[in-house]
N, C-alpha and C positions, 0 to 999 in steps of 0.2 A: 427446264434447265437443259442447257445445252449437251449431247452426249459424247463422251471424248472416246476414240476408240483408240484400245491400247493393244499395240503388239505383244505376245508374250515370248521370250527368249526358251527357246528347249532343244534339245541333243536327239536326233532322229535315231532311233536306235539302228547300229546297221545287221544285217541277217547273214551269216556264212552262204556264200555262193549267190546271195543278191544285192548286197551292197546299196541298198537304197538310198536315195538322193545323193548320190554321188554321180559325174557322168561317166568316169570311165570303170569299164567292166572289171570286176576281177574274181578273185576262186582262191578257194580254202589253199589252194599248194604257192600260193604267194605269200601265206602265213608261215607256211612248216610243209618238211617234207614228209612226216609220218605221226604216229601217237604217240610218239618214247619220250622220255624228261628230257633237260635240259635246253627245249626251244624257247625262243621268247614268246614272250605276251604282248601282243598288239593293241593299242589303246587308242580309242577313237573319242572326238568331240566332235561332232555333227549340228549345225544350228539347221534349223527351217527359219519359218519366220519370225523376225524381233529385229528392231531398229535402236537396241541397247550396244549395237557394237558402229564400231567409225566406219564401215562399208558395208550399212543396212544390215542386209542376212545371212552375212557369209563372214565367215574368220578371215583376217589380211595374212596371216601368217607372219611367225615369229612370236606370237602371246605366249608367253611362258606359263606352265604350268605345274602347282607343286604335287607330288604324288606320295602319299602313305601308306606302306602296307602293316597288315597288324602285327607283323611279328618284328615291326620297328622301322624294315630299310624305310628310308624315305628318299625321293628321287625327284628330278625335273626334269619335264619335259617340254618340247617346243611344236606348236602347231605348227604342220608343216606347208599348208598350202589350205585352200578355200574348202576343200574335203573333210577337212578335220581330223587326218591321220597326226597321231604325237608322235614326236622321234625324242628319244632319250637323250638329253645333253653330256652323258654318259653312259654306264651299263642299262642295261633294258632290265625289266624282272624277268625271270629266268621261270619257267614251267616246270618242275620238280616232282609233278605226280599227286598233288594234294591241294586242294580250296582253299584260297586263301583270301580276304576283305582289304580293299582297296577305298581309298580316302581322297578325293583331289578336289583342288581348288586353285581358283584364277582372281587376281592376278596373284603368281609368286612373287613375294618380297622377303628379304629379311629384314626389313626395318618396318615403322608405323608408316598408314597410308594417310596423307593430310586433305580432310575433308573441307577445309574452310573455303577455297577459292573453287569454285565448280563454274565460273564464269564462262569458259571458255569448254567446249567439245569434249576435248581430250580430260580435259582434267574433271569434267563431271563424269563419265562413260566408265574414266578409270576407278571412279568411286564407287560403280556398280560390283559387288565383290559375289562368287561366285561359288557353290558346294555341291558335291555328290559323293555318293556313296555308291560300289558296287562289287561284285564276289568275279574273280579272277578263276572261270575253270577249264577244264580237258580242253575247251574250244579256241583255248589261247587266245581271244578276243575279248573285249572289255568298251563297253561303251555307258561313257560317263550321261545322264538326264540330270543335266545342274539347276538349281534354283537359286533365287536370287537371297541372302542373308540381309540385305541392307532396304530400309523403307523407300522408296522413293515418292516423295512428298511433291506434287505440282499444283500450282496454282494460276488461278484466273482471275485478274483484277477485272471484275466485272463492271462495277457500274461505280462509279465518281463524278456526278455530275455537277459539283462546282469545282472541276478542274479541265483544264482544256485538251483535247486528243493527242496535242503537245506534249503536255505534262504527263498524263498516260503514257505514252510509246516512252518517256523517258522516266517514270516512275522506277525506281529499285525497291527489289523485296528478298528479305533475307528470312533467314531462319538462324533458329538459335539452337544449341544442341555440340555434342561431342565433337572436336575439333580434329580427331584423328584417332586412328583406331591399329593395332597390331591382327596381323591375317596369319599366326601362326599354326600352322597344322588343319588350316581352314578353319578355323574356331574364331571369330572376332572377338577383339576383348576391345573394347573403348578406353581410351586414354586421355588422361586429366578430368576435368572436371566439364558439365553438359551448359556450360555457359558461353561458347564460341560462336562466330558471329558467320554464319555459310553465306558466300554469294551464292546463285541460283543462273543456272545454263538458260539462257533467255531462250524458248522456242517462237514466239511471234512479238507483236507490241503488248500484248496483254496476257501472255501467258509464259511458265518456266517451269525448272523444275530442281528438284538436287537427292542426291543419295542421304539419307540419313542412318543414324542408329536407333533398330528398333528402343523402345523400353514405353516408359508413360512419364508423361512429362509434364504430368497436370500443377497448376500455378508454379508455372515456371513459363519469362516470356519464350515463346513460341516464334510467332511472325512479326518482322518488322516492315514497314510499306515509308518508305520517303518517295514525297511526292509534293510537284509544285513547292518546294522549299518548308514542307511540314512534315512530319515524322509521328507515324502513328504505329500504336504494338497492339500485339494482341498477345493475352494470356489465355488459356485455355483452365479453364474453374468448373465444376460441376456446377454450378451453378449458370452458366452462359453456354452450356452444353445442354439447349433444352429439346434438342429434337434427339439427343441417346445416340446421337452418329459416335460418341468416344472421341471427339477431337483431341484427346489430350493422353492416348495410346497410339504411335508408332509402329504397326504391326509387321514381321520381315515376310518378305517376296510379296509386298501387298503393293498397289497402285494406292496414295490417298492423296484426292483432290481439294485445293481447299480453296473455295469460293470468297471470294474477298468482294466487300464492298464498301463504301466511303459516302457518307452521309449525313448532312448535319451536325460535319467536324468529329464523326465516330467511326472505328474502323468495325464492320462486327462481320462474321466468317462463317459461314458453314463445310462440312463436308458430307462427301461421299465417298467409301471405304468400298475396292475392288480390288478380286484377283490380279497379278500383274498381267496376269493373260486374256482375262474376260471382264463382265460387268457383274457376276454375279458379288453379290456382298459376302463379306470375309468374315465369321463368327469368332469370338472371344474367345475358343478353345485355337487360336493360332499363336497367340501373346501366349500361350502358355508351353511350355516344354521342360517336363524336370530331370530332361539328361543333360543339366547344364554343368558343366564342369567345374572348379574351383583350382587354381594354383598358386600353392602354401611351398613358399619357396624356404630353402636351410635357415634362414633368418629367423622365419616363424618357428619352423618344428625343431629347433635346434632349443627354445627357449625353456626353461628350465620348467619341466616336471610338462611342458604341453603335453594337451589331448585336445582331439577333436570329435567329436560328436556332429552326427549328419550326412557323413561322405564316407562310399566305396572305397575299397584297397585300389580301385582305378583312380580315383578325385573326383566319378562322380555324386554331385548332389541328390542326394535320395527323393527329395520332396523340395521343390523349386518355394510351396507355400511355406513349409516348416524350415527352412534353412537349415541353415547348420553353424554349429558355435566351435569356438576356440578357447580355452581354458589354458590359462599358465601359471606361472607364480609372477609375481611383477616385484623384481630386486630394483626396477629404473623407474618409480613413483611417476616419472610425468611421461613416461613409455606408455606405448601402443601401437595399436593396428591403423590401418589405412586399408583401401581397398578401390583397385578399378570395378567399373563393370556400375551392375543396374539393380539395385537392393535397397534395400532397410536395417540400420546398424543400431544396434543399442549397446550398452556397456555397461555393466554389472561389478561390483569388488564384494569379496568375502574378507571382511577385515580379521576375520581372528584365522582363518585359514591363510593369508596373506596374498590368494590370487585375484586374478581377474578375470572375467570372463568378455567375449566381444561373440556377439549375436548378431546372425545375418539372414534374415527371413525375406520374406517376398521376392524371392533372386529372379530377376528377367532376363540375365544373359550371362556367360562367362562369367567369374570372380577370379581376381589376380588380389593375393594380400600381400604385405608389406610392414616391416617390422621399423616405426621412430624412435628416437629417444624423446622427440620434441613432437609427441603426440596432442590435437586438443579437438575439442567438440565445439561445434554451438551450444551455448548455454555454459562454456568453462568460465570462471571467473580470472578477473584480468587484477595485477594486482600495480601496485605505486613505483616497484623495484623494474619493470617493464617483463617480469615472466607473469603467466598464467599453471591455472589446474582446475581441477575439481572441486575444491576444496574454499569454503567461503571463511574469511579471515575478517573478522570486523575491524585488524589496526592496518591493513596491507590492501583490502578489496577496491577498487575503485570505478571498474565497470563488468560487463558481461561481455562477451565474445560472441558477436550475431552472424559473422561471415570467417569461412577460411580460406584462405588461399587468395590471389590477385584478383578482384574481379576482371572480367575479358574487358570492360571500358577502364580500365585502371592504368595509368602508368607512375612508376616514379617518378617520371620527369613533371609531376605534376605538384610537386612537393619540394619543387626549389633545394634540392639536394639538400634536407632534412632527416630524408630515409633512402637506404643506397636498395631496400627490397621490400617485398611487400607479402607479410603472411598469415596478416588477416584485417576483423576491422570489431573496434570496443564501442559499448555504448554505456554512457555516463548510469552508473546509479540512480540517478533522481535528477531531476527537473534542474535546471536554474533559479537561484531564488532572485528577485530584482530587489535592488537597496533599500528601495524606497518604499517594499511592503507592499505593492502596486500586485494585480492578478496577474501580471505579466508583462512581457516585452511589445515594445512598436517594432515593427521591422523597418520603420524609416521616419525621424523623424527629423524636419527640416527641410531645408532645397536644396539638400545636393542634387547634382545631375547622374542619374544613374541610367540613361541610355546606352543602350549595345552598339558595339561597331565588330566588323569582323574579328573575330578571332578571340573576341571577349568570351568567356564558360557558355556555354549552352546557349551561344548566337546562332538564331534564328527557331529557335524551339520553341512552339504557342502551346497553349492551351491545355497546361500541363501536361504533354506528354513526354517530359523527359526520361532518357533510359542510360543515363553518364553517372558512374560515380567519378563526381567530378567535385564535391563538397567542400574540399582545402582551396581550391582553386577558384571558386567562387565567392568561399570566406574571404579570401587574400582579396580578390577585388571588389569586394563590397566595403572592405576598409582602406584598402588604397582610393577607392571615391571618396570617403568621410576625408579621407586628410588630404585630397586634394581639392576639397571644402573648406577647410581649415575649420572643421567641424566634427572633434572627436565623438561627441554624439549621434550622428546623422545615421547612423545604421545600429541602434541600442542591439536587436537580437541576435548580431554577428559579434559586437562586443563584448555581450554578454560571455562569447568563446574564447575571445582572447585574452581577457580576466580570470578565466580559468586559469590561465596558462603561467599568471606572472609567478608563480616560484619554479618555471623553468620548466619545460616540457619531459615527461618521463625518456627515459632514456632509450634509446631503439624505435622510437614514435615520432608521430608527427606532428605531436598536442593537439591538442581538442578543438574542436571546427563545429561550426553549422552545418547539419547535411544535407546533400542534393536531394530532391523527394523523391527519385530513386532510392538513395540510401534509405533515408525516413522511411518509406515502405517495406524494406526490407526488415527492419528490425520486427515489422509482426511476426516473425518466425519466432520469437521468444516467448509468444503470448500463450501459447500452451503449456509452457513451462513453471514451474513453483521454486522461485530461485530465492534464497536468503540475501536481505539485503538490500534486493532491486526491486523497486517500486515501477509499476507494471502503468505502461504509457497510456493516459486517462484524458481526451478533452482533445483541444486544437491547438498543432505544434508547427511551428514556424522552420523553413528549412531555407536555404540562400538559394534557391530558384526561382526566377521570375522570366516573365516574357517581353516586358516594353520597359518603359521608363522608371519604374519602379510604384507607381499609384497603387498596383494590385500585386503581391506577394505568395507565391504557392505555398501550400499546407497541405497537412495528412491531419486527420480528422482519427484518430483511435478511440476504442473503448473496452475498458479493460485489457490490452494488450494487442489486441484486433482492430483491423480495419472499421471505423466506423461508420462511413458512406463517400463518397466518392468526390466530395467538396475539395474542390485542388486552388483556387485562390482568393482572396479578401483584402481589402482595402488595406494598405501596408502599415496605416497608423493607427490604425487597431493596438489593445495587447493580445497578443498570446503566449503561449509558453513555450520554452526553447529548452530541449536537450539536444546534449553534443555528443559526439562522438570523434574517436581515435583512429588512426591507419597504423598497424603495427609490423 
């Protein structure tokens, strides 16, 4: 394996009266004219080597930087030239006689930093986010050694050999992960949800790279590779993690390379995890840090009768493994928490005590919480009136809630203005039953023409690899071909959804559809679950994905609630079974 060498970025510390790596000379009476209080403090950022900034190893001057001291002031300042001297964009700190702990970090913003397009220099470099710590004393000098918070993920399309050097130089490879991040007080907190879709800063034809957010991000897709007009992901699973590299941990200030290959229509990846600065390998005591903070804004602590358990009179988290929980009384039955950042949430009620409890253990970064009215989980039940809860109703329940929030391939526009937003996705109680008593549905029977042309759902997508929830819009046009057959049966397992729907679609919905096998695979997230009601997805289920003409139909293959092997299409006039699902 090829060896990549990697610059590390560091701050040269400077020394009173020798000013190293600087050219021009200077001396402690440039600082201050004597020991008395009231001088400033002189703050230096010095790089040596690292090719993390836009003019190789040197600052351009003007990067802004935010400054904290512990007793609150917080300040900015501006690199002034290639040296790394800061100039205050206002008052400087002031020398006062006493030690005081200094906090800075690059770049300053007051708003989120948007990690999705890193295409381009600036916008991936600016993604590299940047932190130190240091004590401000008697010497009035202060030099920041920043490391890096943010992963920096690169990759190597290695080897593809049924595709041309063409196709390569032009292959695009993304990654998936948090879409933008807040840099308040140099503390990163990650924003929305880890499903955004990063371009990557192209360094050659076969190689790139992009900022991430640490955490782990195991079975969740990871890498996307489009190439020569086909589209292949990669999920990271314990299980396809057999040489223990952790593919599926993001670790910060770490280099991780990830070896991409393409091979009898399969994309499979390895890595190798290094310091940003060297080759050596980075240990699993780096992913871990329990002075991660939490912020429990008036919303939270203002709720009636709160505590919290787990967290410092500062907000730090005591124990990053043990979490820490939130207890209330809950006067707003379908209320609750939220929460940015990188954890494990569970939720608890004491029904004769009247509260609730929200538990947040395994925390990897930052925690920002957040008080709804219109709180809900995976696994909440969906009901006929178009609200959801907890709470299973055998005259009201009609599916489970497997998804929240937009997925990142999701638009409304895809829903023929049926639904003006989108804030989550329901899956049907039980199967469909077919009229006729039959084990199941065909997904196509007859001669309609079901050929793709541009622009049709998931044109040009083979081999099951699709990654669109695109499932309404696929339903719509596998019935728009029957009736432009003049042949209401020619697509039974899509009909099977729109039959659902004749007393009128629940309100706030999109009625009930076929899903993309995107979707369809998504619902295994319920399989660990013991839900009243919902009959746990068992055998081979029909979804409106396909790749050619329609002969052969995608499927997800489950058993007992779980992926059951990796069988993605079969002959379309077949039966199988079809459950549908809702966008709400």
């Amino acid at each position: 394996m090829d060896k990549l060498y990697i610059h590390r970025l560091f701050l040269m510390p400077a020394v009173c009266g020798l000013c190293l790596g600087v050219a021009a000379s200077c001396s402690l009476s440039d600082w201050h004219g004597d020991n008395g209080s009231g001088e400033e403090v002189r703050l230096f950022a010095q790089i040596g080597e690292a090719d993390t900034r836009m003019n190789g190893n040197t600052w351009e001057g003007g990067e802004r930087i935010g400054v904290l001291a512990d007793n609150g002031q917080r300040k900015v300042y501006t690199v002034e030239n290639a040296s790394g001297s800061m100039v205050a964009e206002d008052e400087p700190f002031i020398w006062e006689g006493d030690e005081f702990g200094l906090k800075a970090w690059y770049p300053y913003t007051d708003g989120t930093i948007d990690l999705t397009d890193q295409s381009a220099a600036a916008g991936h470099y600016g993604c590299d986010l940047l932190y130190s710590e240091a004590v401000a004393t008697d010497s009035r000098s202060v030099n920041f050694q920043f490391s890096h918070q943010m992963t920096c993920v690169w990759w190597m399309l290695q080897n593809a050999p049924e595709y041309t050097p063409e196709e390569i130089a032009n292959a695009q490879v993304y990654f998936y992960g948090y879409g933008s991040v807040s840099n308040a007080d140099g503390k990163i907190s990650p924003v929305g949800k880890e499903d955004r879709r990063i371009s990557t800063y192209r360094l050659s034809d076969n190689t790139g790279q992009a900022m991430m957010v640490p955490g782990e991000v195991w079975d969740k897709p990871l890498i996307e590779v489009v190439i020569g007009g086909d589209t292949y992901l990669y999920t990271p699973t314990h299980g396809n993690d057999t040489d223990n590299r952790n593919t599926g941990i993001l670790k910060p200030n770490t280099m991780q390379q990830y070896y991409l290959q393409i091979s009898r229509e399969q994309l499979t990846v390895s890595m190798e995890s290094v310091a940003w600065g060297g080759s050596e390998t980075v240990g699993e005591d780096a992913v871990k840090d329990s002075r991660f903070k939490v912020n429990i804004p008036e919303e939270v602590f203002g709720l009636e009768d709160y505590y919290v358990k787990g967290v410092d009179e500062n907000g730090y988290i005591l124990s990053a493994a043990d979490g820490f929980s939130v207890t209330y009384r809950e006067s707003e039955p379908s209320g609750g928490l939220y929460y940015d950042g990188l954890c494990d949430r569970n939720r608890t009620a004491n029904t004769d005590a009247g509260t609730v409890t929200f538990s947040f253990t395994d925390v990897r970064s930052d925690i920002s919480l957040s008080h709804t009215l219109e709180y809900m989980e995976v696994g909440y039940y969906f009901y006929n009136d178009g609200t959801y809860g907890p709470d299973y109703d055998v005259e009201k329940t009609v599916g489970v809630i497997f998804g929240i929030g937009k997925h990142s391939t999701d638009d409304v526009s895809l829903y023929y203005g049926n639904i003006s937003e989108i804030h989550g996705y329901v899956v049907a109680l039980s199967d469909e039953d077919p009229e006729d008593g039959s084990a199941g549905f065909q997904w196509r029977s007859g001669n309609a023409d079901m050929t793709k042309e541009p622009g049709d759902p998931e044109y040009g997508v083979g081999d099951g690899k699709t990654t669109a929830y695109i499932g309404y819009a696929g339903t719509q046009y596998l019935i728009g071909k029957a009736a432009a057959a003049g042949d209401g049966n020619a697509v039974p397992a899509a009909s099977a959804s729109v039959a659902k729907n004749d007393d009128a679609p629940i309100t706030g919905t999109s009625g009930w559809y076929l899903p993309s096998r995107t979707q369809l695979l998504d619902i295994a997230v319920l399989g660990s679950k013991t839900l009243n009601g919902y009959s746990a997805m068992d055998g081979m289920y029909w979804t409106s994905s396909f790749d050619n003409n329609g002969t052969n139909a995608y499927v997800v293959v489950f058993g007992d609630g779980a992926i059951a092997n990796e069988t993605f299409y079969i002959g379309s006039d077949t039966q199988q079974k079809v459950r549908t699902i809702l966008t709400f």
